[in-house]
C-alpha positions, 0 to 999 in steps of 0.5 A: 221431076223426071225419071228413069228406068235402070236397067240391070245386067244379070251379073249386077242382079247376081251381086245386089239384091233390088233392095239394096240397090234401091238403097244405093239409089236413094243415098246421098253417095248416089246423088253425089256420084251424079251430082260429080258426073254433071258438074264434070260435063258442064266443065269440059262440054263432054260425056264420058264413058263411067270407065273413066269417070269411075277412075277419075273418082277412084270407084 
């Protein structure tokens, strides 16, 4: 298993409480947006930035 460290920019820090991000973290949604993310690299061979990935997902 590998992990990661998040780190968080101070306007993110403003806007959610380490809890609630933790839960965000830890949801189904979360592992899905992931899940999505790799399924579109390993369609297309590329990254992108999450500008357009978060539009193609209508985020």
């Amino acid at each position: 298993m590998t992990t990661n460290t998040i780190k968080l920019n101070e306007k993110t820090s403003q806007k959610f409480s380490s809890l609630q991000l933790e839960k965000f973290i830890n949801s189904e949604d979360f592992e899905d947006i992931v899940l999505w993310y790799q399924m579109s690299k390993w369609k297309t061979g590329k990254t992108t930035s999450f500008n357009s990935f978060k539009e193609e997902l209508w985020l």
